[in-house]
PyMOL Python script that loads the backbone (N, CA, C, O; Angstrom):
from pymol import cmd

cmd.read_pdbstr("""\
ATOM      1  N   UNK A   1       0.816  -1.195   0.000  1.00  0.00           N
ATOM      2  CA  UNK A   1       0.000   0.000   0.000  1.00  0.00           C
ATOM      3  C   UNK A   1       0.863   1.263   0.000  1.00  0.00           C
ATOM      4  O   UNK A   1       0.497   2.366  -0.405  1.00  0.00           O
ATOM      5  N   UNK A   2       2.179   0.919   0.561  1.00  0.00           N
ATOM      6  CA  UNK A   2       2.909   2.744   0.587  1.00  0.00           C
ATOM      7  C   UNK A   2       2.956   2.569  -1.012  1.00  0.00           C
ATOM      8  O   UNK A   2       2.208   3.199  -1.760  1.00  0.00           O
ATOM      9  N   UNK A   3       3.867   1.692  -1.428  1.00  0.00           N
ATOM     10  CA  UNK A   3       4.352   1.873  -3.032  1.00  0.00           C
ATOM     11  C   UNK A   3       3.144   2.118  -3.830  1.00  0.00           C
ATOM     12  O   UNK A   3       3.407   2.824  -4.803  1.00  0.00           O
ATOM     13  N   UNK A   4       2.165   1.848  -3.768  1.00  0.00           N
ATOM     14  CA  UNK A   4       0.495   2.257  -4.343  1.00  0.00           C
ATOM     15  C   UNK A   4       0.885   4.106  -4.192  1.00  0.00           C
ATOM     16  O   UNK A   4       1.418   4.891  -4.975  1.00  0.00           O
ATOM     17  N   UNK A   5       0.286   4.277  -2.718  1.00  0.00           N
ATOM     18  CA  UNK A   5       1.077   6.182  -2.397  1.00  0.00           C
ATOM     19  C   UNK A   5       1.878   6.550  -2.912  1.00  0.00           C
ATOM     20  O   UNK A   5       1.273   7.103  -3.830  1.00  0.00           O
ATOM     21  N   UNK A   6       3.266   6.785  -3.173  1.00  0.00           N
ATOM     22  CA  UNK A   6       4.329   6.761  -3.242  1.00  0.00           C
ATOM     23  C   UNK A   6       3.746   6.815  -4.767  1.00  0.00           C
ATOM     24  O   UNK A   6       3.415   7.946  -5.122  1.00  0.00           O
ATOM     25  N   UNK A   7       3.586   5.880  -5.625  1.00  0.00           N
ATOM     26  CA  UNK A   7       3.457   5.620  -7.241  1.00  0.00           C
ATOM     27  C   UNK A   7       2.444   6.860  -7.228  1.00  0.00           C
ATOM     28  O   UNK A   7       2.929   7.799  -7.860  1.00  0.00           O
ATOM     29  N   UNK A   8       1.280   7.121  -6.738  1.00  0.00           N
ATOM     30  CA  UNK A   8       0.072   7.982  -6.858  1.00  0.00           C
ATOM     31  C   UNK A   8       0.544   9.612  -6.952  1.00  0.00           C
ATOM     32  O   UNK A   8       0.371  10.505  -7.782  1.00  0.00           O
ATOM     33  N   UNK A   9       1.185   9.515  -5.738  1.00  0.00           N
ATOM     34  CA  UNK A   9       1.403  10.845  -5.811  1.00  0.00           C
ATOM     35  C   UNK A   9       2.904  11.415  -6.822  1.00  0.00           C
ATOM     36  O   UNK A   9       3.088  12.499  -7.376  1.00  0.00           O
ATOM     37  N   UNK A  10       3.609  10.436  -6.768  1.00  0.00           N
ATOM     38  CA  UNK A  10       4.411  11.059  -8.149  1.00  0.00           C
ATOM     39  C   UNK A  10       3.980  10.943  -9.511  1.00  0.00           C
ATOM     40  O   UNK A  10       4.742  11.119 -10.461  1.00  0.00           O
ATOM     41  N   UNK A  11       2.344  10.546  -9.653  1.00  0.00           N
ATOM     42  CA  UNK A  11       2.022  10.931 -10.961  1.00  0.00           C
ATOM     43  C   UNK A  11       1.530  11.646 -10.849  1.00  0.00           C
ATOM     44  O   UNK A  11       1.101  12.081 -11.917  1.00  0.00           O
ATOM     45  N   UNK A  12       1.111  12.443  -9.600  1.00  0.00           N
ATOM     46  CA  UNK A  12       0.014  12.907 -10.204  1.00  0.00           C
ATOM     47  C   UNK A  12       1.214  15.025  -9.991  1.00  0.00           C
ATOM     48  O   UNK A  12       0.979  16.205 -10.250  1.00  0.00           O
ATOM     49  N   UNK A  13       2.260  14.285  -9.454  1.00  0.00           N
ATOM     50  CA  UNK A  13       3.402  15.490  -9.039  1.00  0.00           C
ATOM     51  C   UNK A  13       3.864  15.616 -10.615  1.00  0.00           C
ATOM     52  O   UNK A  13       3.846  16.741 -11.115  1.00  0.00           O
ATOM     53  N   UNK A  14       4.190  14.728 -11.238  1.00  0.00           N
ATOM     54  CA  UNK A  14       4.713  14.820 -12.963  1.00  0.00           C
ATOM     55  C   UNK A  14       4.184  15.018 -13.754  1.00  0.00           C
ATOM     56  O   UNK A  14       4.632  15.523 -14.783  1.00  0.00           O
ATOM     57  N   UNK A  15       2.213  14.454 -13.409  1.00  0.00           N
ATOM     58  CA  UNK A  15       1.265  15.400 -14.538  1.00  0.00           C
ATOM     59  C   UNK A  15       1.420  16.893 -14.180  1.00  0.00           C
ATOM     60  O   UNK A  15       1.694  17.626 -15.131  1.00  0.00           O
ATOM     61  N   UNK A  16       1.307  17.392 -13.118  1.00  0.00           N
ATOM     62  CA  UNK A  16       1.115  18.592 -12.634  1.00  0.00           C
ATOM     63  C   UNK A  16       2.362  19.497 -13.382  1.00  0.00           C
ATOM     64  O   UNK A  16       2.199  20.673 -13.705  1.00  0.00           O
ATOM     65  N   UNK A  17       3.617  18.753 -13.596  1.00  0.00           N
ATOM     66  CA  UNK A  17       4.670  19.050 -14.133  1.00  0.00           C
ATOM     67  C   UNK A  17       4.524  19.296 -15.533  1.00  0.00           C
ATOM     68  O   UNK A  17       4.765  20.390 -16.043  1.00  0.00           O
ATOM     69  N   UNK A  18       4.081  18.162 -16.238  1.00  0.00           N
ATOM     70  CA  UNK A  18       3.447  18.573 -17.548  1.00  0.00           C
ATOM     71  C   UNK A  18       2.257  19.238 -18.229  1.00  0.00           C
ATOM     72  O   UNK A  18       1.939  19.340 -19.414  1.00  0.00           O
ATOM     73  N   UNK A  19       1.796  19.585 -17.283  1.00  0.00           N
ATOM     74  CA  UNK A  19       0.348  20.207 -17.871  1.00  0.00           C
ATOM     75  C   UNK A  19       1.092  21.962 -17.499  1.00  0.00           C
ATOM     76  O   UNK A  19       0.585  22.863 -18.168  1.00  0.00           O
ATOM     77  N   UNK A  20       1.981  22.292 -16.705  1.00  0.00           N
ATOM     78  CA  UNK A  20       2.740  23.569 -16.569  1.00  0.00           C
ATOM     79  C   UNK A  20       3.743  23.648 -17.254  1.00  0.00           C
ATOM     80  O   UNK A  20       4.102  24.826 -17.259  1.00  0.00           O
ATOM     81  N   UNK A  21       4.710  22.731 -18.122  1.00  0.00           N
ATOM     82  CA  UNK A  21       5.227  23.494 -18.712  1.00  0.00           C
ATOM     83  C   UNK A  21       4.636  23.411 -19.816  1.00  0.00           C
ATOM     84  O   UNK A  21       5.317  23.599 -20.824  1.00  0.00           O
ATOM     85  N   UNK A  22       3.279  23.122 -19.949  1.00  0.00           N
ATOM     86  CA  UNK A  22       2.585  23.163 -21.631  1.00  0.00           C
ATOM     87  C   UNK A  22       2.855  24.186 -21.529  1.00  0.00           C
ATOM     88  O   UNK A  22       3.873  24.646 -22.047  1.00  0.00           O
ATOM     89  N   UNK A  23       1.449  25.359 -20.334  1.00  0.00           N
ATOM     90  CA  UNK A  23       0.951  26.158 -20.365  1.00  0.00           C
ATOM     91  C   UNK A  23       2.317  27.133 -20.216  1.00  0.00           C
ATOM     92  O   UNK A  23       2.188  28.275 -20.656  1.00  0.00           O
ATOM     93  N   UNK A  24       3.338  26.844 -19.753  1.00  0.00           N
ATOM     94  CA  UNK A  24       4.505  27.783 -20.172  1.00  0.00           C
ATOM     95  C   UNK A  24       4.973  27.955 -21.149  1.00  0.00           C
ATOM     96  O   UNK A  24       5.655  28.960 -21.349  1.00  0.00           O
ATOM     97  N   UNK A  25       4.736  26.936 -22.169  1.00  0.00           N
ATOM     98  CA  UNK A  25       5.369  27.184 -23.468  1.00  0.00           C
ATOM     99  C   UNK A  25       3.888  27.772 -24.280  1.00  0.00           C
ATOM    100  O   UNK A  25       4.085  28.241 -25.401  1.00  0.00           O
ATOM    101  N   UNK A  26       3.136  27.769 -24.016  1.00  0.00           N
ATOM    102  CA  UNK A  26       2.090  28.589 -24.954  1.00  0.00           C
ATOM    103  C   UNK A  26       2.017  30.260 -24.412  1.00  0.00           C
ATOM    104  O   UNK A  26       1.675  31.268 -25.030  1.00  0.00           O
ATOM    105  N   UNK A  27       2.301  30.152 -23.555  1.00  0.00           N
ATOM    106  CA  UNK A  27       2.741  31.966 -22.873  1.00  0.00           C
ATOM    107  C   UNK A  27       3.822  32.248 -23.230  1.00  0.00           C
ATOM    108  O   UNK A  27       3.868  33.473 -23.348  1.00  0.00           O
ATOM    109  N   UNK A  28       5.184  31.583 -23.592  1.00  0.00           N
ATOM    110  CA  UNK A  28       5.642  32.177 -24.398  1.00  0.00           C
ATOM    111  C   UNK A  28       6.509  32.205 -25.721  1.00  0.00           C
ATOM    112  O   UNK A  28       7.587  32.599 -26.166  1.00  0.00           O
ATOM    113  N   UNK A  29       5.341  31.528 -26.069  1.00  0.00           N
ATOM    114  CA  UNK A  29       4.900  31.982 -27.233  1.00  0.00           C
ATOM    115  C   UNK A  29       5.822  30.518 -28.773  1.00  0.00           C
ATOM    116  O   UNK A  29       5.922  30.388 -29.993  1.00  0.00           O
ATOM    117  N   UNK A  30       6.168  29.921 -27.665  1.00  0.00           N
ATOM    118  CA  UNK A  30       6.663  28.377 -28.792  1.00  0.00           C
ATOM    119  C   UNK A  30       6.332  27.874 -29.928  1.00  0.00           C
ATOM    120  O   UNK A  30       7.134  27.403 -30.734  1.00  0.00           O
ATOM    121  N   UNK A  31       4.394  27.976 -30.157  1.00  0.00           N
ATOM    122  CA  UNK A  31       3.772  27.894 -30.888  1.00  0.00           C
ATOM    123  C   UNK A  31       3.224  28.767 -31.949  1.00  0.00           C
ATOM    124  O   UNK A  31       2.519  28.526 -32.929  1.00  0.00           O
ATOM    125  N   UNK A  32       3.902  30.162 -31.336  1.00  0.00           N
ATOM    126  CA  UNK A  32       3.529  31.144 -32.826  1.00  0.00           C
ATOM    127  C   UNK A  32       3.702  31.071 -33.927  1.00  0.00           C
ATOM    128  O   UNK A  32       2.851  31.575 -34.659  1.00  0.00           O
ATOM    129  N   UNK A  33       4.999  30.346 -34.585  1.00  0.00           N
ATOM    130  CA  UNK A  33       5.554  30.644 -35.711  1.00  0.00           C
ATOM    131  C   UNK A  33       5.493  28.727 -36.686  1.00  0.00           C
ATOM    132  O   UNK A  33       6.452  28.138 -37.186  1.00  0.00           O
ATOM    133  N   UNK A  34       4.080  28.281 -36.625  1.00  0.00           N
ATOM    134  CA  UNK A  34       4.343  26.750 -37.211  1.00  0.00           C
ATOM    135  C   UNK A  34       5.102  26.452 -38.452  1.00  0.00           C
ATOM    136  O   UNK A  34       5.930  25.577 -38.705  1.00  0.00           O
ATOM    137  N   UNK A  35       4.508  27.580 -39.275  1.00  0.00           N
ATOM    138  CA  UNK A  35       4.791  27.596 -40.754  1.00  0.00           C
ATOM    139  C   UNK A  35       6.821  27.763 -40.821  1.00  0.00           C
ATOM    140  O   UNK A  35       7.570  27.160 -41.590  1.00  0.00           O
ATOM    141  N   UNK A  36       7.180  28.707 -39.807  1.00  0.00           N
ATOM    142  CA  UNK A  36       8.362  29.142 -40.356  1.00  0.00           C
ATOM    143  C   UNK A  36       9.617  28.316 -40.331  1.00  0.00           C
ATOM    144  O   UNK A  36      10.677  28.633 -40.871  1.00  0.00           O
ATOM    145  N   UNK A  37       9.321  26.944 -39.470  1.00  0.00           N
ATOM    146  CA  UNK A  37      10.424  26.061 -39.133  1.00  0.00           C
ATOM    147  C   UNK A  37       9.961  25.415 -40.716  1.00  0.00           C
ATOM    148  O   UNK A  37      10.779  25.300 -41.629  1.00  0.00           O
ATOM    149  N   UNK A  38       8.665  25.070 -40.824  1.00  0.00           N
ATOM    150  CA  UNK A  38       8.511  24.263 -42.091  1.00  0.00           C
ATOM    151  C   UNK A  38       9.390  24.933 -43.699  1.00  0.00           C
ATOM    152  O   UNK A  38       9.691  24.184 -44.628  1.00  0.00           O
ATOM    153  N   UNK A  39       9.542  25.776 -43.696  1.00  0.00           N
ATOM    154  CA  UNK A  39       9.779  27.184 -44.775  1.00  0.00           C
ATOM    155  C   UNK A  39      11.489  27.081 -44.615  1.00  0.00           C
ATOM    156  O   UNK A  39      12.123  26.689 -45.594  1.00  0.00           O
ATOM    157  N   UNK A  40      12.150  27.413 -43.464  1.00  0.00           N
ATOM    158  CA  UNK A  40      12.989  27.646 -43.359  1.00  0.00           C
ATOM    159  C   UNK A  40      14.375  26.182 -44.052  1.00  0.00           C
ATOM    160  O   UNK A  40      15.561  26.245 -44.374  1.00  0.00           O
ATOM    161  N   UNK A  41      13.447  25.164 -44.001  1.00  0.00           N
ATOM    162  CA  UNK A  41      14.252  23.865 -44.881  1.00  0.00           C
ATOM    163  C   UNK A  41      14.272  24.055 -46.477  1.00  0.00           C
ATOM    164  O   UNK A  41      14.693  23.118 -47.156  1.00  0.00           O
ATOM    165  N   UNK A  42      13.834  25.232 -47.097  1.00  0.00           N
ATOM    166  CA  UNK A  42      13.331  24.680 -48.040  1.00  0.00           C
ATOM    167  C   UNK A  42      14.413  26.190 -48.323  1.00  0.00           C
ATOM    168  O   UNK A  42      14.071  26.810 -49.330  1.00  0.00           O
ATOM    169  N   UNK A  43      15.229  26.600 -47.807  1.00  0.00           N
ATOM    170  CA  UNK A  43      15.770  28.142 -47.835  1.00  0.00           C
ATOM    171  C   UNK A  43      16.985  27.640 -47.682  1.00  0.00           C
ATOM    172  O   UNK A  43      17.432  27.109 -46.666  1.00  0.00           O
ATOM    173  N   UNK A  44      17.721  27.874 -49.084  1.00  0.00           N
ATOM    174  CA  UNK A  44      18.944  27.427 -49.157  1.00  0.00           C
ATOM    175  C   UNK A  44      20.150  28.714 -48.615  1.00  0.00           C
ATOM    176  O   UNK A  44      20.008  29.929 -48.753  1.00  0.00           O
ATOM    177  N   UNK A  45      21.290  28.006 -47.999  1.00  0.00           N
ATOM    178  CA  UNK A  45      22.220  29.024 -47.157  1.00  0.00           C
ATOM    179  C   UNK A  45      22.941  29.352 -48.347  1.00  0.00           C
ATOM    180  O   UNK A  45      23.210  28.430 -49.118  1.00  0.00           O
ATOM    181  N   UNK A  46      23.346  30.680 -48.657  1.00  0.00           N
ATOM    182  CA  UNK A  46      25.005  31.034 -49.242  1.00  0.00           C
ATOM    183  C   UNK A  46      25.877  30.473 -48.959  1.00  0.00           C
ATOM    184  O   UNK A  46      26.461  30.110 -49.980  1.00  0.00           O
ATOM    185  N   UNK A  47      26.456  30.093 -47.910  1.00  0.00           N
ATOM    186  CA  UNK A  47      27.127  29.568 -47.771  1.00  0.00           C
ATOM    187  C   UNK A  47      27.770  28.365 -48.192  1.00  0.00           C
ATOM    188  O   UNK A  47      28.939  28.210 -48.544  1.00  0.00           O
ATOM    189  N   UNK A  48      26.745  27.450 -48.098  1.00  0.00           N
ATOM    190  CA  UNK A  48      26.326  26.275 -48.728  1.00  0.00           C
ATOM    191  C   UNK A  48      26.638  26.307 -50.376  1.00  0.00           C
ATOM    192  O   UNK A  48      27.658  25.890 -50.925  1.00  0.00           O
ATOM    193  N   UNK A  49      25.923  26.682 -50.760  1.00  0.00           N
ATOM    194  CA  UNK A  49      25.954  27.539 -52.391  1.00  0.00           C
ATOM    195  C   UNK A  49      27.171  27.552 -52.909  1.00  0.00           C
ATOM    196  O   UNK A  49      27.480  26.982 -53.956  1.00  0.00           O
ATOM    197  N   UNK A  50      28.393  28.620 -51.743  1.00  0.00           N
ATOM    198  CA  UNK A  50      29.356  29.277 -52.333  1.00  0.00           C
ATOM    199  C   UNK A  50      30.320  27.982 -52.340  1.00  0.00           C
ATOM    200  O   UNK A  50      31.530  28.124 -52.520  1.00  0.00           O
ATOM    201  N   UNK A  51      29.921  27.113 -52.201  1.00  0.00           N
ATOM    202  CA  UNK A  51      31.202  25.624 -51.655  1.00  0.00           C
ATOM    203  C   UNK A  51      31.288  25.000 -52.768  1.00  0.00           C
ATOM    204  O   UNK A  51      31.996  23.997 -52.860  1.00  0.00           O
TER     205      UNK A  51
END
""", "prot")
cmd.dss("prot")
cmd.show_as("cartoon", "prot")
cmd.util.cbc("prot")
cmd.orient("prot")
């Protein structure tokens, strides 16, 4: 029965963990830009180029 406790409350300590840093990463602001990571592969470097 402790290890039952013990198991209970560190899930429910690690959901609590993950459901805050969602809401931290949507405050600031992680999810604004979806399109531009997709875009940015397709954008060839000079650098690259000049080789």
């Amino acid at each position: 029965m402790d290890a039952f406790l013990v198991l209970t409350v560190a899930a429910i300590v690690l959901g609590g963990l993950g459901v805050w840093l969602f809401f931290w990463t949507l405050k600031s602001g992680q999810y604004d830009d979806l399109d531009g990571a997709a875009e940015r592969i397709l954008i060839d470097d000079e650098e690259d180029s000049a080789r």
